[in-house]
C-alpha angles and dihedrals in degrees: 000000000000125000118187110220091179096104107041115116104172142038080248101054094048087054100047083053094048085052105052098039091047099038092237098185124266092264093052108143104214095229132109096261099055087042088066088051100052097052095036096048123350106071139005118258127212116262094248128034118188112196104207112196095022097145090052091060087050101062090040090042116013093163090048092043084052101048087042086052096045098050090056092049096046089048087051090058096034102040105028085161091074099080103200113140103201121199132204111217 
């Protein structure tokens, strides 16, 4: 799966993304928090993300780009059953 982060401008927006291209639940919160929910045990993610025009977000966003980071690593370490490689582009 790719999901293209060069156009986000706002914390919102890259939620609203997250949650479409990931299918988050309909309650889902936009916030950090339920962020972590949702990938470590709402839904069930594809086996491999690709995050085009990460280093865009970066420089717009570079709080947003790392939480978003840090949530796949942690699930990575935490939940090493959910096998989802995720790569920064």
């Amino acid at each position: 799966m790719n999901i293209d982060l060069s156009k986000i401008t706002t914390e919102r927006e890259l939620h609203e993304l997250l949650a479409r291209c990931l299918s988050f639940p309909s309650f889902y919160g936009q916030n950090w928090d339920a962020f972590w929910d949702s990938i470590s045990d709402l839904v069930s993610l594809p086996e491999k993300i690709i995050f085009t025009g990460s280093s865009a977000l970066k420089d717009r966003l570079p709080s947003s780009y790392e939480q978003l980071k840090n949530c796949f690593n942690e699930l990575a370490e935490e939940r090493p059953d959910i096998n989802c490689a995720v790569y920064w582009e």
